[in-house]
C-alpha positions in Angstrom: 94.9 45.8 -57.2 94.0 42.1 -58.6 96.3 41.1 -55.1 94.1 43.0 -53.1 91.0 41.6 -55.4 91.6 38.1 -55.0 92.6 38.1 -51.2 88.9 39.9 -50.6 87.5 36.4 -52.5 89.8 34.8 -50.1 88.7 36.3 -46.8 84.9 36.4 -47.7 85.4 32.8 -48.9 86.5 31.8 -45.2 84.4 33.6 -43.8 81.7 31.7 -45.6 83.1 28.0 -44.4 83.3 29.2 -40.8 80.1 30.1 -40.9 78.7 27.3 -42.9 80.7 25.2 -40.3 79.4 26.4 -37.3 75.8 25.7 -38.5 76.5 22.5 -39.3 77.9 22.2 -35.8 74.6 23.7 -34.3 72.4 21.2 -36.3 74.7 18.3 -34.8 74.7 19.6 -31.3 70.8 20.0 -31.7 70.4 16.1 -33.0 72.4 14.6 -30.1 70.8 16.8 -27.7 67.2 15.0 -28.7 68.6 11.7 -29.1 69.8 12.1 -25.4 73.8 11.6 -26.5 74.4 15.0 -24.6 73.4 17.2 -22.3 71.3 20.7 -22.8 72.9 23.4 -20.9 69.6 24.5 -18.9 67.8 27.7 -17.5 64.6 27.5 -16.1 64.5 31.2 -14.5 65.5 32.7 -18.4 63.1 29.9 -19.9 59.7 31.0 -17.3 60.8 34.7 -18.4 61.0 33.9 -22.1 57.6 31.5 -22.0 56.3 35.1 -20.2 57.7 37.4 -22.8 56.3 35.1 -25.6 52.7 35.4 -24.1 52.5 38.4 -23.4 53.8 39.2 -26.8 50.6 36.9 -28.2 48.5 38.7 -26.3 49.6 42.4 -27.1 49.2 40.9 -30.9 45.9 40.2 -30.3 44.3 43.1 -28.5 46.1 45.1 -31.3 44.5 43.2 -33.7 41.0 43.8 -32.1 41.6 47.3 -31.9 42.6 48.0 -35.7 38.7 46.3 -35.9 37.6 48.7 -33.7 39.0 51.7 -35.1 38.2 50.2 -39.0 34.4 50.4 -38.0 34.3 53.5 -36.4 35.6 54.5 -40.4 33.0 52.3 -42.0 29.9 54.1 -39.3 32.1 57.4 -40.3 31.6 57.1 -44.1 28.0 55.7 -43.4 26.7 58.7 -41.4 28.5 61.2 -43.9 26.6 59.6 -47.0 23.1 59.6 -45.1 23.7 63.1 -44.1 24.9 64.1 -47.7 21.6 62.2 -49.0 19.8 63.9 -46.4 20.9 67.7 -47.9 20.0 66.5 -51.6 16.7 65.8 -51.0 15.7 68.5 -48.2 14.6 71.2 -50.5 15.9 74.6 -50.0 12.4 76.2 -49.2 12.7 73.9 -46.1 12.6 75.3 -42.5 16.3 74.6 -41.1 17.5 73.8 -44.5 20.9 76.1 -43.7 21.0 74.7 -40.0 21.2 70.6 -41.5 24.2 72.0 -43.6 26.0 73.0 -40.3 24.9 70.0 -38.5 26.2 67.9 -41.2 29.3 69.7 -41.0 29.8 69.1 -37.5 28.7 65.5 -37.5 31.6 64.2 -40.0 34.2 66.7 -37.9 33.3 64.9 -34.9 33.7 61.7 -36.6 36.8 62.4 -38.6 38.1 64.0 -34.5 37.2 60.4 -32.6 38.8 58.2 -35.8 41.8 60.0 -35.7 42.6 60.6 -31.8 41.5 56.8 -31.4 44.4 56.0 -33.9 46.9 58.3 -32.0 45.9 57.7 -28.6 44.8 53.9 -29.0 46.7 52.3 -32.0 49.8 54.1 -31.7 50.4 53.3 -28.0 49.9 50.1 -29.1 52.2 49.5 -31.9 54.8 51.6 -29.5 54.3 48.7 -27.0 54.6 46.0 -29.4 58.0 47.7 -31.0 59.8 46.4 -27.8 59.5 42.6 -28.4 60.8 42.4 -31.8 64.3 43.3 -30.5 64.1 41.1 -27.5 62.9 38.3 -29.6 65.8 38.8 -31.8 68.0 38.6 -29.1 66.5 35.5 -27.4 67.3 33.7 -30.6 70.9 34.6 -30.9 70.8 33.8 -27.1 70.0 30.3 -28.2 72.2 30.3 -31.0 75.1 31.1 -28.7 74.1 28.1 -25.9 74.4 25.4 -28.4 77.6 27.0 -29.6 78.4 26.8 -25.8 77.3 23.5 -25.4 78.8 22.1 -28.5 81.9 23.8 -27.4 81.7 22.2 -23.5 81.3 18.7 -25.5 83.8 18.7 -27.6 86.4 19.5 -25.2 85.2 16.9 -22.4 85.9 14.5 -25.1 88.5 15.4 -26.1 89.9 15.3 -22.6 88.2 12.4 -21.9 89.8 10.4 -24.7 92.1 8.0 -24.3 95.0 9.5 -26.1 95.3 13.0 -25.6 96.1 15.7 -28.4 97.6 19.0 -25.9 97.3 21.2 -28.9 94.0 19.9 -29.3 92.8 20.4 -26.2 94.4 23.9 -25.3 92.4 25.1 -28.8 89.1 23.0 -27.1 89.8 25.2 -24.0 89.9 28.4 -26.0 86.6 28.0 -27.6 84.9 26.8 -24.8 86.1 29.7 -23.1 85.4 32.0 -26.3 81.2 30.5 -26.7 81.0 30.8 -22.6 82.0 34.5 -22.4 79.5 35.2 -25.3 76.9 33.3 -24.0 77.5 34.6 -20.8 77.3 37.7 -21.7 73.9 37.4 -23.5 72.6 35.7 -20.9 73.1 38.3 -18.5 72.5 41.6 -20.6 68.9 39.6 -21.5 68.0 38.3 -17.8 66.9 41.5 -16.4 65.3 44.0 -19.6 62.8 41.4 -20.6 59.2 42.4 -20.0 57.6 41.7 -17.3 54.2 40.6 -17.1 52.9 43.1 -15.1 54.5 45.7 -17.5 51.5 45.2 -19.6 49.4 47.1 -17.3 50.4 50.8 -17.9 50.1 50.0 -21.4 46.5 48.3 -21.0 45.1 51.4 -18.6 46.3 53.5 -20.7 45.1 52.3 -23.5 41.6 51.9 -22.3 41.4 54.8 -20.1 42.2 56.8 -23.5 39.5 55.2 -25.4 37.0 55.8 -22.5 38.1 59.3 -22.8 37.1 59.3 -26.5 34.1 57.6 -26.2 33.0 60.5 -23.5 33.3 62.9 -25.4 32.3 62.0 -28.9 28.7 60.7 -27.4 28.4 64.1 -25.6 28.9 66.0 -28.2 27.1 63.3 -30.9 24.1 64.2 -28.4 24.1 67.5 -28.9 24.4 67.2 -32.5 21.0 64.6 -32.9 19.2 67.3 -30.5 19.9 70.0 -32.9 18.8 67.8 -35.7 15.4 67.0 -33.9 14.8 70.3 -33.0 15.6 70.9 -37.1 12.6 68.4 -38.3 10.5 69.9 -35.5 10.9 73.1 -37.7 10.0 71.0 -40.4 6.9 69.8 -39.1 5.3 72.9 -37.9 6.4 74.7 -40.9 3.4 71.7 -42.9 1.5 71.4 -40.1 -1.6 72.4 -41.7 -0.3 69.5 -44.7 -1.6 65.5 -44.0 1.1 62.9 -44.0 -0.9 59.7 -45.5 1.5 57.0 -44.3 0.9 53.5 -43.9 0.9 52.1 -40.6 0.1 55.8 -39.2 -3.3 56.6 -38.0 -5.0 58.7 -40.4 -6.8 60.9 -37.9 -3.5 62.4 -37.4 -2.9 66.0 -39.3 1.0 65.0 -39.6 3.3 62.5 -38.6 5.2 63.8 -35.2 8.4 62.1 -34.2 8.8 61.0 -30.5 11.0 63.4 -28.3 15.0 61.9 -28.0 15.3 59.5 -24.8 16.7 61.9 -22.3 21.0 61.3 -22.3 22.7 60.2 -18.9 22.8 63.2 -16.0 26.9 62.8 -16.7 25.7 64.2 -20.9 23.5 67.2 -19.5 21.2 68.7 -22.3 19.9 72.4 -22.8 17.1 73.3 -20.8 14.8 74.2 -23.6 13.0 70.9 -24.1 11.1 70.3 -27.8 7.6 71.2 -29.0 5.4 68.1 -29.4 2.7 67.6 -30.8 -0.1 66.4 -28.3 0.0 62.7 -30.2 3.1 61.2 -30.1 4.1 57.7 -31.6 6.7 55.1 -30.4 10.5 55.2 -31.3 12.8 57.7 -31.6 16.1 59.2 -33.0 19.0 56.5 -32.5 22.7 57.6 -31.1 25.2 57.2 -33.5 24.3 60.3 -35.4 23.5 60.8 -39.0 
């Protein structure tokens, strides 16, 4: 058992100085390479597809990074709307017109909101990180690619000087040969397994149009449906206003001729966001401004 032991130490030990060896072999090969004392092994068609890979892997970075943004404020105008609609049930007193309606409305509002937040994550975010999964594994492997091609080339120069020395070692030599051949076959290898799965550029595309056509989608919908809910809410102060008509509003800034303060209609929504056809009672006098469209 202490045989077995010790001859563990032993192999994990070598293991240790080969690999501690074949760094130091790396680093050399690297610093003759720059001083021009040997020659890079070179391939421009990998190299245009790894410059490729690498920006369009910057780029995916950054339109993910933009998007978190995106989503993160739709959360912030989420929170905001659902602590002005909250506020809004506190101080609407129960003996209120529409007092039971605003409940429901407030409801709805911060379920649509909570809806758009969350299918933007899935349908937006999520793509996104799926896409972005792929190039940590290539980028891992296009660093043990150039690993292996100074471990080739350090391999190739070793044996042509060896063979190029004056006095030749054989033994020398035919172990050269075998690790040349050993770092070309892995190389190789590499090489070709990497040549043809890397991204291409255009690959991007199904991932962008997706992507956007999703959050075009979302956007659809949620302002359909956010229009709906600010009509409702109009129509609900409208209650509120003819309910204390006969009451005067002293405001400043209002005319005070007026027997209450009247908000402006909503701005009618796109032909594609069709309303109901019941359009609100006014008040003959109408002022300027009206409700906005990101709900309450």
């Amino acid at each position: 058992r202490a045989g077995a032991r010790a001859e563990g130490r032993g192999g994990s030990a070598g293991l240790f100085a080969r690999q501690v060896q074949k760094r130091f072999s790396r680093a050399q090969e690297k610093v003759l390479q720059k001083l021009g004392k040997t020659v890079e092994t070179k391939d421009e068609q990998f190299e245009q597809s790894a410059y490729n890979f690498q920006l369009q892997q910057n780029e995916g970075h950054k339109l993910y990074k933009e998007l978190k943004g995106f989503v993160g404020a739709v959360r912030v105008m989420h929170e905001s709307s659902r602590r002005v609609a909250e506020t809004l049930q506190e101080i609407y007193s129960p003996e209120w017109d529409g007092h039971e309606e605003l409940r429901a409305i407030a409801d709805s509002n911060d379920l649509l909101w909570e809806d758009y937040e969350a299918k933007l994550v899935d349908q937006a975010l999520r793509l996104m990180e799926n896409y972005l999964a792929q190039f940590g594994d290539f980028k891992e492997r296009i660093a043990k690619r150039g690993r292996k091609l100074v471990d080739y080339d350090s391999a190739r120069h070793h044996l042509e000087a060896l063979q190029s020395a004056k006095k030749k070692d054989e033994a020398k030599i035919a172990k050269a040969e075998e690790e040349f051949n050993r770092a070309q076959a892995v190389f190789e290898e590499l090489n070709r397994d990497l040549r043809e799965p890397l991204p291409l550029p255009h690959s991007r595309l199904a991932c962008y149009v997706t992507v956007f056509q999703n959050i075009s989608n979302l956007r659809d919908v949620f302002y359909k449906e956010m229009s709906k809910l600010n009509r409702d809410l109009y129509e609900v102060m409208s209650k509120l206003e003819k309910q204390h008509s006969s009451k005067v509003f002293i405001i400043k800034g209002v005319p005070s001729n007026r027997r209450s303060l009247v908000i402006s209609a909503p701005v009618s929504p796109p032909a594609m966001f069709p309303c109901p056809d019941k359009a609100p009672v006014l008040d003959a006098e109408v002022t300027p401004g009206s409700p906005g469209g990101g709900g309450l």
